[in-house]
C-alpha positions, 0 to 999 in steps of 0.5 A: 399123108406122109411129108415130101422127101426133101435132101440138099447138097450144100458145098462150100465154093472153096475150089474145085469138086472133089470126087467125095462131095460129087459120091454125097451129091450122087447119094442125096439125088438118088434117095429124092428119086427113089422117094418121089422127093426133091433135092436141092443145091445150096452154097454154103458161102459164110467163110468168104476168106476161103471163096474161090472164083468160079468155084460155084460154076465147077459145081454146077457143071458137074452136076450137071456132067453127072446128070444129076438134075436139081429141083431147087437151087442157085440156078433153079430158084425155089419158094426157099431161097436165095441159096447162097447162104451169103444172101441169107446174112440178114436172117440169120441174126433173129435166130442168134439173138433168140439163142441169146435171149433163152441164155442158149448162147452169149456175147463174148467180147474177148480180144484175139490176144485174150484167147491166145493168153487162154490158149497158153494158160492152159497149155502151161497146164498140160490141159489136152486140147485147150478150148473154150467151153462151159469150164474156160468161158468162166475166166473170159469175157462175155456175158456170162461173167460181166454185168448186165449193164456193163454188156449193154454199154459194150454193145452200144459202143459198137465194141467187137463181139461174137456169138458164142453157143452155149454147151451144157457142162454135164450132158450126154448128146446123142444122134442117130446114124444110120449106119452106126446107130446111136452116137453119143458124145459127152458135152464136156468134149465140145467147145462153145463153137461160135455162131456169129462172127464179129462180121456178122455173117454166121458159122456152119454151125447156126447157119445150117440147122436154119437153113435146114429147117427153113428149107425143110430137109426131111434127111441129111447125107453125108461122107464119114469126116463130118461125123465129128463136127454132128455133136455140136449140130445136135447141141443147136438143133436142141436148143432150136427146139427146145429139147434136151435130146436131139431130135436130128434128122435122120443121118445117112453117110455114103461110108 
């Protein structure tokens, strides 16, 4: 028996919707049509300084103006809820600390001040695009460098820390879009993008390839821009699965 077709649209309730995110919408809600699957809406809410007031209503109208109807989602409900990642904070942790406890990511305790210096460091350097990666994250501090003890007693006085991904330095990653074929992107060109933040609430990053799995998305379409931002996905659905490789979900782009 061949798995039900599951897509979602998952936009950020940062402002109005552009016309892009409604031709993405558009694209997902006809391949769930067409496969007798299913789609739904989930909001993608975890950059709360950028969360605009009414924002999730404009979505939600126009969705409902283009006549795109939904399956599951924020109004709907569904066995895979809630669909506001804000409400889904408490399980993201798990999966950051099991990230943690495989050495697939870190604590990193640095000070806004100490990436600043790092940043300067390295621009004194004439080092392109300075970033904290497999390279930097050797002169910072984080668990990769300190003791064991010395992070333990960090974290239990309560002292700020993110979660931080852990890129291999010499790896090839590679995707597979369906429009351009393989993709393929040396780790040494992707920062440690953290995965936590101090609040505790997670970046896109974790908190879309567990939402992803959690919900069961068999494929993710999407517009051309978020092509650069796929390499570092790939690296945290990898390490989900515990393969060197990607094993992504089939890609499709709407250009």
């Amino acid at each position: 028996m061949e798995k039900e077709v599951r897509v979602r649209f998952a936009p950020s309730p940062t402002g109005a919707l552009h016309i892009g995110g409604a031709r993405t919408a558009l694209y997902n809600y006809l391949l769930a049509r067409q496969l007798g699957g299913k789609m739904l809406l989930r909001i993608e809410d975890t950059d709360q300084n950028r969360f605009v007031p009414g924002a999730e209503e404009y979505i939600l109208e126009s969705l409902d103006w283009l006549g795109i109807r939904l399956d599951e989602g924020i109004r709907e409900g569904g066995p895979h809820g809630p669909y506001r990642q804000s409400e889904r904070k408490p399980m993201y942790r798990q999966y950051a600390l099991r990230l943690v406890e495989e050495d697939k990511a870190y604590y990193a305790f640095d000070t806004p001040a100490e990436l600043e210096t790092m940043r300067e460091r390295l621009q004194a350097a004439k080092v392109p695009n300075p970033q904290y990666n497999a390279i930097t994250r050797a002169q910072m501090r984080n668990s990769q460098t300190l003791p064991e003890n010395e992070v333990n007693a960090m974290l239990a006085a309560g002292e700020p820390y993110v979660i931080r991904l852990k890129v291999p330095r010499k790896e090839e990653v590679r995707l597979h879009d369906l429009i351009r074929g393989w993709v393929m992107v040396h780790s040494s060109q992707i920062d440690d993008k953290v995965l936590m933040k101090s609040d505790g609430m997670p970046t896109y990053h974790l908190a879309n390839i567990v939402d992803d799995h959690l919900m069961g998305i068999t494929h993710v379409i999407r517009g051309e821009e978020w092509l650069p931002s796929a390499p570092c996905t790939c690296c945290c659905t990898a390490f989900w699965v515990g393969k060197t490789r990607c094993p992504a979900l089939p890609t499709y782009r709407c250009c």
